[in-house]
PDB file of N, CA, C and O in Angstrom:
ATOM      1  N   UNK A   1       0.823  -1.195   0.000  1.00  0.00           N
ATOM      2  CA  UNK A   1       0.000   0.000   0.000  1.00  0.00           C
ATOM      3  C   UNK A   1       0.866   1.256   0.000  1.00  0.00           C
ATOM      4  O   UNK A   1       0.813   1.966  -1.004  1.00  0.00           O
ATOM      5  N   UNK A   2       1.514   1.547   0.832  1.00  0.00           N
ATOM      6  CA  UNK A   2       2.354   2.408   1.229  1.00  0.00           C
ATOM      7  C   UNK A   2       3.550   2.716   0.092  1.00  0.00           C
ATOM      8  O   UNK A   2       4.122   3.775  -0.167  1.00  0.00           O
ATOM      9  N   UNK A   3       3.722   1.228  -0.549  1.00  0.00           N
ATOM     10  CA  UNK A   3       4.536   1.820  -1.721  1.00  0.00           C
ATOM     11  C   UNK A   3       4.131   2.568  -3.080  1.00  0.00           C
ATOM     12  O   UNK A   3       4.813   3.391  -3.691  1.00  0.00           O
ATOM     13  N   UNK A   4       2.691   2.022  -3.449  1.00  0.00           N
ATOM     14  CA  UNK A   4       1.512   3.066  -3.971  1.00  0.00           C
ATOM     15  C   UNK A   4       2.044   4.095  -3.872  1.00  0.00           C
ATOM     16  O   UNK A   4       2.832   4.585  -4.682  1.00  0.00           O
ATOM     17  N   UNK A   5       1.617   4.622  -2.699  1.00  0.00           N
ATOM     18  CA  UNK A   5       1.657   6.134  -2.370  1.00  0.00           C
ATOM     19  C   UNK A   5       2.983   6.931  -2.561  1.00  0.00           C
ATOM     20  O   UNK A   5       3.101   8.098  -2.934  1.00  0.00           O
ATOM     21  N   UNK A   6       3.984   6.012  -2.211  1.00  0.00           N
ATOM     22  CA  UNK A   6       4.863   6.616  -2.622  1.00  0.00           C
ATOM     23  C   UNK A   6       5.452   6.839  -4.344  1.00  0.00           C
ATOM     24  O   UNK A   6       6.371   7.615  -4.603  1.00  0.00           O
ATOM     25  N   UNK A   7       5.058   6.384  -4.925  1.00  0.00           N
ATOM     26  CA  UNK A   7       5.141   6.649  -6.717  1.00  0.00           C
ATOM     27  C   UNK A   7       3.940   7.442  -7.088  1.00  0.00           C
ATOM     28  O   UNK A   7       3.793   7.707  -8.282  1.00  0.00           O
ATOM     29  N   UNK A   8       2.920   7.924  -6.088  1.00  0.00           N
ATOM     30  CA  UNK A   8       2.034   8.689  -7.053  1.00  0.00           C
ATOM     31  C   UNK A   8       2.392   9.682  -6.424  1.00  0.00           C
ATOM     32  O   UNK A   8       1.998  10.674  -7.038  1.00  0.00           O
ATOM     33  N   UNK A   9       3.059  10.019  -5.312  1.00  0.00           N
ATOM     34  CA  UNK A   9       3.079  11.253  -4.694  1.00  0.00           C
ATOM     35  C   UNK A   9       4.127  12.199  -5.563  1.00  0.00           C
ATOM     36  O   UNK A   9       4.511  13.298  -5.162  1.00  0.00           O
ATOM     37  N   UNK A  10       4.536  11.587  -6.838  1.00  0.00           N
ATOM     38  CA  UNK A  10       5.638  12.517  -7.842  1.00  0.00           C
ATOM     39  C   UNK A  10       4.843  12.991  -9.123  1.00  0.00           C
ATOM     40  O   UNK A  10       5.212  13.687 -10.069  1.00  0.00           O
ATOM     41  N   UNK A  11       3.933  12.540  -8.915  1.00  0.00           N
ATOM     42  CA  UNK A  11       3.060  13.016 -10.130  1.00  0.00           C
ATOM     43  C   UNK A  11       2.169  14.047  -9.756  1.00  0.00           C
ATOM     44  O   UNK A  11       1.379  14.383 -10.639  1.00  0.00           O
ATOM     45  N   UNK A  12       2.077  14.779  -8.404  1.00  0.00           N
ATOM     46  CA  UNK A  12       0.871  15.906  -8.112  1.00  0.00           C
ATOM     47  C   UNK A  12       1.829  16.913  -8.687  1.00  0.00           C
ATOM     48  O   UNK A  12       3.031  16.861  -8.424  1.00  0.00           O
ATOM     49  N   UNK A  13       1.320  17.802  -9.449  1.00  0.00           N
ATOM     50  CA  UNK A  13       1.838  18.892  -9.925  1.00  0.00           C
ATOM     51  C   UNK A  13       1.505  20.269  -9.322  1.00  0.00           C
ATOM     52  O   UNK A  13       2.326  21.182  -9.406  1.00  0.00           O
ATOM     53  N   UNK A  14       0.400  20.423  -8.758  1.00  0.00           N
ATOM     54  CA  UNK A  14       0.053  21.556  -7.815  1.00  0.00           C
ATOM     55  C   UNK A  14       0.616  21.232  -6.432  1.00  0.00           C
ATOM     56  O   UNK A  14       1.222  20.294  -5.914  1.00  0.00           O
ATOM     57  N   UNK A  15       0.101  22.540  -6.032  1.00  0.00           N
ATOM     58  CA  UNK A  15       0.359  22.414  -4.756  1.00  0.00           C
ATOM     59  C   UNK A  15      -0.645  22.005  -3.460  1.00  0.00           C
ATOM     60  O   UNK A  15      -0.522  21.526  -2.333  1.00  0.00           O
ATOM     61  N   UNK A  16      -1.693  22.492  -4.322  1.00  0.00           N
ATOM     62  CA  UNK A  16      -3.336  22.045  -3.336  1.00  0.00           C
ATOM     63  C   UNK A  16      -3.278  20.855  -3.296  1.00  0.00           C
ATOM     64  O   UNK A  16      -3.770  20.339  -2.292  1.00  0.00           O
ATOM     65  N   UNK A  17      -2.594  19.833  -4.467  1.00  0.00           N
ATOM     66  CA  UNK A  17      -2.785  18.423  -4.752  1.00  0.00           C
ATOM     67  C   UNK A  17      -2.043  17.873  -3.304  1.00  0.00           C
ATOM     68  O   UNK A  17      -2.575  17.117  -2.491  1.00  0.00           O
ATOM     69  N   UNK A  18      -0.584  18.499  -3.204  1.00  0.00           N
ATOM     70  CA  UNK A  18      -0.014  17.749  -2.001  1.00  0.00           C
ATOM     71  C   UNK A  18      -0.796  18.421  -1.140  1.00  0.00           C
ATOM     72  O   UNK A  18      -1.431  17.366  -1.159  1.00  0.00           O
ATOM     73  N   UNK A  19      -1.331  19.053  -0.473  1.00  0.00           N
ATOM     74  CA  UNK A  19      -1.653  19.805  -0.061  1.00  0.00           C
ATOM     75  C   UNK A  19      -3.067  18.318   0.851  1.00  0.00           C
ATOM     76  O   UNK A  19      -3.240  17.898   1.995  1.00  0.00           O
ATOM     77  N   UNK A  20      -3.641  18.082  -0.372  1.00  0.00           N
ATOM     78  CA  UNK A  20      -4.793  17.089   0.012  1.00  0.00           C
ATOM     79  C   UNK A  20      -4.370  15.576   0.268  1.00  0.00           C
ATOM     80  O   UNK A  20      -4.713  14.693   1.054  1.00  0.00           O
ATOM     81  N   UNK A  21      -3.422  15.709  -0.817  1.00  0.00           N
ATOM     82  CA  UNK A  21      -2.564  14.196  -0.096  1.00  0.00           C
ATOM     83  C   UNK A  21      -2.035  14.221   1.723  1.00  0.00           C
ATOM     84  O   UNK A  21      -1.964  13.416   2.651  1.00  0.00           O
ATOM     85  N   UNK A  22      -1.827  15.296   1.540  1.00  0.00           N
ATOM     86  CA  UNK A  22      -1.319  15.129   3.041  1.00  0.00           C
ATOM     87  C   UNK A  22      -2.042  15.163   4.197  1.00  0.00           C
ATOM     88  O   UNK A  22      -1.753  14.635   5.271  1.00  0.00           O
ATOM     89  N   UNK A  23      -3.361  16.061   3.809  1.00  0.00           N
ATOM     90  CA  UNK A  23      -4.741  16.011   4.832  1.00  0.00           C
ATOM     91  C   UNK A  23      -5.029  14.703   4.951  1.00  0.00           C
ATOM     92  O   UNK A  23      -5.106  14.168   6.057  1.00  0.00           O
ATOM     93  N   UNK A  24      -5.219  14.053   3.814  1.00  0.00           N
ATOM     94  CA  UNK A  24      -5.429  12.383   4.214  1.00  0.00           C
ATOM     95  C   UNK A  24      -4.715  11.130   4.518  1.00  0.00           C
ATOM     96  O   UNK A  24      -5.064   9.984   4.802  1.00  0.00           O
ATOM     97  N   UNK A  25      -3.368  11.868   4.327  1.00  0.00           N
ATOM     98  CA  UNK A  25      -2.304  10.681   5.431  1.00  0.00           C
ATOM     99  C   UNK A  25      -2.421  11.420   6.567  1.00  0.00           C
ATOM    100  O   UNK A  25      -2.264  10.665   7.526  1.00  0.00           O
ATOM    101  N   UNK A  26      -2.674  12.824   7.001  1.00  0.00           N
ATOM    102  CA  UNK A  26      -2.553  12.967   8.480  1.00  0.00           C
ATOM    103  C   UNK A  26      -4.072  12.325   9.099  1.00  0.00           C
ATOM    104  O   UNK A  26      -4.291  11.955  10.252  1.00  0.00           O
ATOM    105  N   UNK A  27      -4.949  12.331   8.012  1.00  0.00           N
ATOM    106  CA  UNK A  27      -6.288  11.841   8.730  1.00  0.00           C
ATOM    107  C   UNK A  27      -6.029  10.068   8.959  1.00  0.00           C
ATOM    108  O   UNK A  27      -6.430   9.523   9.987  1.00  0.00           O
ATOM    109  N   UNK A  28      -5.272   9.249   7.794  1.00  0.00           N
ATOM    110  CA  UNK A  28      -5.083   8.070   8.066  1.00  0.00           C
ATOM    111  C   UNK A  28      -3.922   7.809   9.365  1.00  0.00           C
ATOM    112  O   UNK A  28      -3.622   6.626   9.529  1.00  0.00           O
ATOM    113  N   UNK A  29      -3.480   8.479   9.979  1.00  0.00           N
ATOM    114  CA  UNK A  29      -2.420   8.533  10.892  1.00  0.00           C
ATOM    115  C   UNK A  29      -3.445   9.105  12.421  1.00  0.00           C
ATOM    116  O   UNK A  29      -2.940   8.950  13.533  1.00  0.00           O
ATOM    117  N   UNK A  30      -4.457   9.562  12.326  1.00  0.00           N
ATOM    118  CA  UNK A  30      -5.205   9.603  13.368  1.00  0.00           C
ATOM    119  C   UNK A  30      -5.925   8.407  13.582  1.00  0.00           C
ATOM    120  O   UNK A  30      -6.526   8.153  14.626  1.00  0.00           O
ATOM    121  N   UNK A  31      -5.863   7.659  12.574  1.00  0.00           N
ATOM    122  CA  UNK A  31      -6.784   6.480  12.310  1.00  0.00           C
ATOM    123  C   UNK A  31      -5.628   5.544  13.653  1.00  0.00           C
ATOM    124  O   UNK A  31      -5.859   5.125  14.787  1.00  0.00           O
ATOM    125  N   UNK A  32      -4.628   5.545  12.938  1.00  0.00           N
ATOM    126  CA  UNK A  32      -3.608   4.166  13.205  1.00  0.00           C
ATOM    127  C   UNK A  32      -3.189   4.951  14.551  1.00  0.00           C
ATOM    128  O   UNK A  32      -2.723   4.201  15.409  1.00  0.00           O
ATOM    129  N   UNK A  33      -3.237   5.852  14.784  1.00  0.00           N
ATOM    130  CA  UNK A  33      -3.230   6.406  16.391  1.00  0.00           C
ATOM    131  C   UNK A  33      -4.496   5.926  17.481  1.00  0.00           C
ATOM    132  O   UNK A  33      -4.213   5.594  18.633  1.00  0.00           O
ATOM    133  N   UNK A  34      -5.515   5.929  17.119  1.00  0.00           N
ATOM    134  CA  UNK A  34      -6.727   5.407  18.031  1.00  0.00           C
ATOM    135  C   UNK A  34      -6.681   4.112  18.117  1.00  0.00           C
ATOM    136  O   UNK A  34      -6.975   3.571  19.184  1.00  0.00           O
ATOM    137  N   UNK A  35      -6.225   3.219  16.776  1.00  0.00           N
ATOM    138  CA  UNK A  35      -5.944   1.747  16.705  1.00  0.00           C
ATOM    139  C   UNK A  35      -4.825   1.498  18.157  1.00  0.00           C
ATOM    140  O   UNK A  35      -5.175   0.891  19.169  1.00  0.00           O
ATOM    141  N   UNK A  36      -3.499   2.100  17.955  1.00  0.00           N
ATOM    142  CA  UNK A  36      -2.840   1.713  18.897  1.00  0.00           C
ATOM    143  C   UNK A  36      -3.143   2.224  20.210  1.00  0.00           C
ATOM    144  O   UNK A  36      -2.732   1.688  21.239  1.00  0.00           O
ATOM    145  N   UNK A  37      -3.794   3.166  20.181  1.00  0.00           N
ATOM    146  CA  UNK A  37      -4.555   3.149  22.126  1.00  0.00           C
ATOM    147  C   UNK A  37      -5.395   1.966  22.376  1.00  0.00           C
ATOM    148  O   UNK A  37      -5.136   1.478  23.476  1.00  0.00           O
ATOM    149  N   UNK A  38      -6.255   1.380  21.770  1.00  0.00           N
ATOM    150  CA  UNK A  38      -7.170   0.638  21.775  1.00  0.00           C
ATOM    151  C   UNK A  38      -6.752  -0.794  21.821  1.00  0.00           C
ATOM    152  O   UNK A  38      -7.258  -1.678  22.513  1.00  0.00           O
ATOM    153  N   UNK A  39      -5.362  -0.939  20.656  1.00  0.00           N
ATOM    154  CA  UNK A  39      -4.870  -1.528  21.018  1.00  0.00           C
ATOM    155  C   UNK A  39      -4.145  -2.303  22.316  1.00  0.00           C
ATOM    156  O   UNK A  39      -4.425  -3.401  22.798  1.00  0.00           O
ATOM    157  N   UNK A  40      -3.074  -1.304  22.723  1.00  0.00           N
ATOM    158  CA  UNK A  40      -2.280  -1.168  23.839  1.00  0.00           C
ATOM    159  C   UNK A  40      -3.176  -0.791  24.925  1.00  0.00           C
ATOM    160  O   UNK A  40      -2.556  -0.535  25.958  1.00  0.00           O
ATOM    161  N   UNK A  41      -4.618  -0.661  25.027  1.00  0.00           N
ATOM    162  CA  UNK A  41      -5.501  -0.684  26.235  1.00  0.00           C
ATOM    163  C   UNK A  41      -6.096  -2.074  26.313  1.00  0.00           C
ATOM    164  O   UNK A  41      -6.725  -2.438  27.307  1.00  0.00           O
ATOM    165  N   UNK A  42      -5.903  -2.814  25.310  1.00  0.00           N
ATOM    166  CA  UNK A  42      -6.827  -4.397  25.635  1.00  0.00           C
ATOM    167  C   UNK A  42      -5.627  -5.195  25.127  1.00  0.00           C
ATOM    168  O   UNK A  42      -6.054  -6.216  24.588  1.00  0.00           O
ATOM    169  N   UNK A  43      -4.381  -5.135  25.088  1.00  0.00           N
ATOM    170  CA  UNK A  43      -3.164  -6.279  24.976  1.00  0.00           C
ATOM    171  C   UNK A  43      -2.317  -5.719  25.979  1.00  0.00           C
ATOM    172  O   UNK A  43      -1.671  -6.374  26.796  1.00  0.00           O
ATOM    173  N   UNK A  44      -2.353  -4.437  25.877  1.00  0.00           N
ATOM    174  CA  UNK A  44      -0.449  -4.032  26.330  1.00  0.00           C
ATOM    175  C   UNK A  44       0.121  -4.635  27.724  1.00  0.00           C
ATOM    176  O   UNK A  44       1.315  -4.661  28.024  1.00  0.00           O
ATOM    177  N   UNK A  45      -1.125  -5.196  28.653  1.00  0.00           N
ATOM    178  CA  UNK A  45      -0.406  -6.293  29.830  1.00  0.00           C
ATOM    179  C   UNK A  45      -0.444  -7.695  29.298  1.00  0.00           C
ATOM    180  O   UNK A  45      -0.201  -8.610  30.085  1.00  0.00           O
ATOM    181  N   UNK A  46      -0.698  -7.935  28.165  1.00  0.00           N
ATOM    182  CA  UNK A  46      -0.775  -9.619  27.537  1.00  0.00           C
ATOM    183  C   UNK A  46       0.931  -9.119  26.485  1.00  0.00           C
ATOM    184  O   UNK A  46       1.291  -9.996  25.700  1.00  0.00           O
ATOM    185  N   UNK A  47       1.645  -8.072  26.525  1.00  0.00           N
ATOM    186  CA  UNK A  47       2.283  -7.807  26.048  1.00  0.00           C
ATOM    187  C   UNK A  47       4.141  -7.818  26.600  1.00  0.00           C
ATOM    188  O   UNK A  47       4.993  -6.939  26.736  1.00  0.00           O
ATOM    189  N   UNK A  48       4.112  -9.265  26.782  1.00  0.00           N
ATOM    190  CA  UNK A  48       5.741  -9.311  27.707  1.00  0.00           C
ATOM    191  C   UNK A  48       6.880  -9.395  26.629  1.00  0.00           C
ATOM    192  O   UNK A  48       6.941 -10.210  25.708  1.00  0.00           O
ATOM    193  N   UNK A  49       8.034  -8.098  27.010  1.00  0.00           N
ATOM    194  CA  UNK A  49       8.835  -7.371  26.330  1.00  0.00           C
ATOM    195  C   UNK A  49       9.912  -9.185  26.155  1.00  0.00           C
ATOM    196  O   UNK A  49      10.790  -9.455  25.335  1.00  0.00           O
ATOM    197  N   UNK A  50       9.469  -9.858  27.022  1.00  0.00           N
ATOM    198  CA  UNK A  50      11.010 -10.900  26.701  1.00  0.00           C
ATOM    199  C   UNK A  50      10.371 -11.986  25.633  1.00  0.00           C
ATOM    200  O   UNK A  50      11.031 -12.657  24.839  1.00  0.00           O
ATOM    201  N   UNK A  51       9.272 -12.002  25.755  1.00  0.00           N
ATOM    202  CA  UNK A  51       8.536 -12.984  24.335  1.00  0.00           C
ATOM    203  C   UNK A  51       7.881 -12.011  23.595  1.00  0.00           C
ATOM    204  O   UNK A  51       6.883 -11.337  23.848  1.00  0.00           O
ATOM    205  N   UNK A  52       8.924 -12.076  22.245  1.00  0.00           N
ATOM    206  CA  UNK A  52       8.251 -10.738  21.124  1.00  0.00           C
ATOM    207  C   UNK A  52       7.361 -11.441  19.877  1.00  0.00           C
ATOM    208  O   UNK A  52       6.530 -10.934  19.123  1.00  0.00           O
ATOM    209  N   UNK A  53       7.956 -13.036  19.985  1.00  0.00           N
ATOM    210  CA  UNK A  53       7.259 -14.164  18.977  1.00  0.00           C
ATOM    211  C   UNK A  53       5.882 -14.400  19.236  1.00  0.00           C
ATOM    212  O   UNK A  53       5.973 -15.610  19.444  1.00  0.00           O
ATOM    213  N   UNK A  54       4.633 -14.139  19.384  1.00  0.00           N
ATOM    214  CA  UNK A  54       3.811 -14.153  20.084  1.00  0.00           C
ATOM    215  C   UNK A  54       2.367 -13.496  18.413  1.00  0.00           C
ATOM    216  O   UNK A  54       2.588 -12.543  17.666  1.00  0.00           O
ATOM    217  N   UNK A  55       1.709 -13.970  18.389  1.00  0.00           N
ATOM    218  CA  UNK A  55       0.583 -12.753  17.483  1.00  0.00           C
ATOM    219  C   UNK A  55       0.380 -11.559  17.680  1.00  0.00           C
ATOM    220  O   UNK A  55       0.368 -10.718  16.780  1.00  0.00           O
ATOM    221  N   UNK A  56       0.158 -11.282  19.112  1.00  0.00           N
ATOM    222  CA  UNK A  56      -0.072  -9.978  19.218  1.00  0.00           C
ATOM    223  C   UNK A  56       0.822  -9.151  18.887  1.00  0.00           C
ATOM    224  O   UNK A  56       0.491  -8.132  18.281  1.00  0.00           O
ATOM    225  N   UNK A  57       2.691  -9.500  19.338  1.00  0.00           N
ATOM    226  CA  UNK A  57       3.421  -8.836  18.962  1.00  0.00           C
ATOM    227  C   UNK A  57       3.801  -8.890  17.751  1.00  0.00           C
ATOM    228  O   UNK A  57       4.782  -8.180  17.527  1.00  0.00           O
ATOM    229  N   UNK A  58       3.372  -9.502  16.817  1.00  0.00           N
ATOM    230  CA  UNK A  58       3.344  -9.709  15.155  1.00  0.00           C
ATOM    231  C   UNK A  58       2.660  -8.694  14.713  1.00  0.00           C
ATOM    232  O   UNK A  58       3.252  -7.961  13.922  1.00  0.00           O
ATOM    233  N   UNK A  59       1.364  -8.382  15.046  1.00  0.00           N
ATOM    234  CA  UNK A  59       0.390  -7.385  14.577  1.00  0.00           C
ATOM    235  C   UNK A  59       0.906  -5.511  14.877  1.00  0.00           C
ATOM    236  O   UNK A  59       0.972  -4.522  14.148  1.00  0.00           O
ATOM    237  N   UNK A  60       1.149  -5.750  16.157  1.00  0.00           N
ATOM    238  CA  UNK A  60       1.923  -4.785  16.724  1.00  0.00           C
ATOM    239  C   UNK A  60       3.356  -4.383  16.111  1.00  0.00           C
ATOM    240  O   UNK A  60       3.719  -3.237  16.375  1.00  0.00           O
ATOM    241  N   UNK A  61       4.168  -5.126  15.374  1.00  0.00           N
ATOM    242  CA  UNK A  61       5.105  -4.976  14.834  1.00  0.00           C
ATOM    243  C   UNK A  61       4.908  -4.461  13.314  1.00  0.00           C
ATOM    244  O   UNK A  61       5.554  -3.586  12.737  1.00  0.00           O
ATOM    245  N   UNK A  62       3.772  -5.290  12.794  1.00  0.00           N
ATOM    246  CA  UNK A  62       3.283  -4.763  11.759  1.00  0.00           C
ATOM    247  C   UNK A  62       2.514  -3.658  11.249  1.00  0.00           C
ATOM    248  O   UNK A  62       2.469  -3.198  10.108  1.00  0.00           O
ATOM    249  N   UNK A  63       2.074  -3.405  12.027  1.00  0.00           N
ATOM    250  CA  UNK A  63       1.121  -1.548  12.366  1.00  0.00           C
ATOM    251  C   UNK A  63       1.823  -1.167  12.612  1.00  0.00           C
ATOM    252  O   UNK A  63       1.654  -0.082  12.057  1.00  0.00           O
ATOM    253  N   UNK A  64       3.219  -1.046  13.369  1.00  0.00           N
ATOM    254  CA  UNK A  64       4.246   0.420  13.510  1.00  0.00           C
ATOM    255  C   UNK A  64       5.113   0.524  12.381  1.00  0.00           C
ATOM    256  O   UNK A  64       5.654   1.611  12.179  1.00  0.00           O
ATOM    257  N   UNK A  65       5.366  -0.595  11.485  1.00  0.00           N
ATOM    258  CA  UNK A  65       5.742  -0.560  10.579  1.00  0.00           C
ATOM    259  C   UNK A  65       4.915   0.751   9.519  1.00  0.00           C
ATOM    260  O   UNK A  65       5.232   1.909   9.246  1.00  0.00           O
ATOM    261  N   UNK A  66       4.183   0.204   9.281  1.00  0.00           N
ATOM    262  CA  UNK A  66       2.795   1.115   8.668  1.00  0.00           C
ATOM    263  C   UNK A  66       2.844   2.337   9.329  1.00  0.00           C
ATOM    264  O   UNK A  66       2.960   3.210   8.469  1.00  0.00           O
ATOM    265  N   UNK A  67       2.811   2.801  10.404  1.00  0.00           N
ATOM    266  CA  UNK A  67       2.782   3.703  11.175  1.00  0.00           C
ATOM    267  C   UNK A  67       3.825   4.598  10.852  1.00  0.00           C
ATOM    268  O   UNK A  67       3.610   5.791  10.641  1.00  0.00           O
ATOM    269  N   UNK A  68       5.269   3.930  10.787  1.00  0.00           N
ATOM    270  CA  UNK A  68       6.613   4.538  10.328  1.00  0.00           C
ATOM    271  C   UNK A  68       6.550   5.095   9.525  1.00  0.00           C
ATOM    272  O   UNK A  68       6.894   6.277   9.550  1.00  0.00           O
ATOM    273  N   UNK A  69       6.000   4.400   8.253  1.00  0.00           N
ATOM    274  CA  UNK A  69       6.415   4.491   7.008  1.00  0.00           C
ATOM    275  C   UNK A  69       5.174   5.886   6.369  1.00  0.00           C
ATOM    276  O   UNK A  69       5.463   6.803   5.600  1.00  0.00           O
ATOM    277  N   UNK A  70       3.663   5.571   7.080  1.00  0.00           N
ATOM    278  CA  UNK A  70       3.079   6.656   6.887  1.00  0.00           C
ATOM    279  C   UNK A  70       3.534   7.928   7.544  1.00  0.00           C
ATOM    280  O   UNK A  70       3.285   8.997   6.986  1.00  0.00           O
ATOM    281  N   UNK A  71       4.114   7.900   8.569  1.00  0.00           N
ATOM    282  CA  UNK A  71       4.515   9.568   9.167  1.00  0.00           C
ATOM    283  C   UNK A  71       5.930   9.883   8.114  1.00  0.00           C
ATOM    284  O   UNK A  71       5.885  10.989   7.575  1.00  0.00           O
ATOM    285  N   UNK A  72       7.068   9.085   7.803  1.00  0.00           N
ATOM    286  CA  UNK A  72       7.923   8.874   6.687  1.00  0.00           C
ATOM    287  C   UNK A  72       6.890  10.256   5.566  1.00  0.00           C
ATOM    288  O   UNK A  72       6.895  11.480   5.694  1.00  0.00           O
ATOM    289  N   UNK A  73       6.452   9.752   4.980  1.00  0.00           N
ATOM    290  CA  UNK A  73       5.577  10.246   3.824  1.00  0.00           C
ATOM    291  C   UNK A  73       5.004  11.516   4.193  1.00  0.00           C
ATOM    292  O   UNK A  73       5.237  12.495   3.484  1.00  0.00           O
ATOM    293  N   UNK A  74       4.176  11.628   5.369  1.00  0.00           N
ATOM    294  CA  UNK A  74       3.963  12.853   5.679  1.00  0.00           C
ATOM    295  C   UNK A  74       4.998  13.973   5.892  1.00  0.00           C
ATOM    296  O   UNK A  74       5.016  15.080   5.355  1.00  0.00           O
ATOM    297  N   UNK A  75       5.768  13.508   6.697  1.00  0.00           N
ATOM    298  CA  UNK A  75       6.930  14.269   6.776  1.00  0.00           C
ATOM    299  C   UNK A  75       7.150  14.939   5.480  1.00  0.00           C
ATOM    300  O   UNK A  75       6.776  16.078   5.201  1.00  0.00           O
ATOM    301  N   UNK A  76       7.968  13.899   4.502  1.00  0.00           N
ATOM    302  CA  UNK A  76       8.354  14.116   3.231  1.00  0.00           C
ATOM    303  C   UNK A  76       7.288  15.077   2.780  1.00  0.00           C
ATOM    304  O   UNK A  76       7.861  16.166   2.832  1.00  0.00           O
ATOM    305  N   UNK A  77       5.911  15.308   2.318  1.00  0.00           N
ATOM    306  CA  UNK A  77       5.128  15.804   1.855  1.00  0.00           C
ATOM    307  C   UNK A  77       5.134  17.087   2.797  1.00  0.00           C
ATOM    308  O   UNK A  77       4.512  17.986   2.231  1.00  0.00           O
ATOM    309  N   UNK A  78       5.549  17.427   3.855  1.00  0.00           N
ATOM    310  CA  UNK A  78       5.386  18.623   4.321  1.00  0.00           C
ATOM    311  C   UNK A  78       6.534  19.618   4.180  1.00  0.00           C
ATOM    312  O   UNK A  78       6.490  20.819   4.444  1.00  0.00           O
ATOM    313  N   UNK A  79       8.060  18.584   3.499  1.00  0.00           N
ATOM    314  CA  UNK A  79       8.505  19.080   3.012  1.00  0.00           C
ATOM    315  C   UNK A  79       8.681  19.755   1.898  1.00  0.00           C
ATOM    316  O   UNK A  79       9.418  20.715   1.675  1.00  0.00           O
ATOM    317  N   UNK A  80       7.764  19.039   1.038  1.00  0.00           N
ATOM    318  CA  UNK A  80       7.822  19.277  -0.539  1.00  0.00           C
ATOM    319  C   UNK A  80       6.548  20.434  -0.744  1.00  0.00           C
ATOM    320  O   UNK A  80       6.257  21.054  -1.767  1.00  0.00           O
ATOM    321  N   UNK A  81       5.996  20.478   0.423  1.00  0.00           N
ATOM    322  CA  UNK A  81       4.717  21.874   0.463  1.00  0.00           C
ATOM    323  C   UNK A  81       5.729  22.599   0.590  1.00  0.00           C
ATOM    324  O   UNK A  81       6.015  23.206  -0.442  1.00  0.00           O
ATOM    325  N   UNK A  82       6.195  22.724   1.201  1.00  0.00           N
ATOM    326  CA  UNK A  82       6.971  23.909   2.064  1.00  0.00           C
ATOM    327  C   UNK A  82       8.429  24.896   1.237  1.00  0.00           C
ATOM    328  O   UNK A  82       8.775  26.069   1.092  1.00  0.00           O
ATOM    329  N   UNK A  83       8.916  23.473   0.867  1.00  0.00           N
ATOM    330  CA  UNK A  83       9.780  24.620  -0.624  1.00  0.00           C
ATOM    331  C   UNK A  83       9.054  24.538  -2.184  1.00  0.00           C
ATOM    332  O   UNK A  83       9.827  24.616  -3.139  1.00  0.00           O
ATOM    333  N   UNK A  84       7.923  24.418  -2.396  1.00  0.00           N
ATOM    334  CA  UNK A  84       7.082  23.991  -3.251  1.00  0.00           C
ATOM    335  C   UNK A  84       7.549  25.277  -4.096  1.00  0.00           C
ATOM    336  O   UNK A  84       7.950  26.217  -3.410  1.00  0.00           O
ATOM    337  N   UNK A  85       7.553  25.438  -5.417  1.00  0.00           N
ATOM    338  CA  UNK A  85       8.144  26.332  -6.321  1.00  0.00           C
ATOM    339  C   UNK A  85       6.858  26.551  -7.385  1.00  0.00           C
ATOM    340  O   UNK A  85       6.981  27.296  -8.356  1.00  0.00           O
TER     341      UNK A  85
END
């Protein structure tokens, strides 16, 4: 998914365009923010730091991944607003 986004995000030619791309990774990043409270409120004591092999910590490993890689992008996009020419 995430790699999607990253090959179309070279083709907006305006600036409103990034502009809206980025309203909706910061809105999908509020998303994956309520996930991990909700998360980490009904696992995070089923969550022991010395066993990481486990599902929960699979899922959990895999959403911050996602998590990374979407703030990654935002970032980037708030850069490319910002010296936008």
């Amino acid at each position: 998914m995430m790699e999607n986004l990253w090959n179309t995000m070279e083709y907006y030619s305006t600036r409103s365009e990034l502009i809206q791309e980025q309203t909706e990774l910061v809105f999908e990043k509020m998303r994956m923010d309520r996930f991990f409270s909700m998360f980490l409120d009904k696992f995070g004591l089923k969550m022991d730091s010395d066993k990481t092999n486990t599902p929960v910590w699979d899922l959990y490993k895999k959403k911050l991944k996602e998590y990374t890689e979407l703030n990654t992008k935002i970032k980037t996009l708030e850069y490319r607003i910002s010296n936008y020419v």
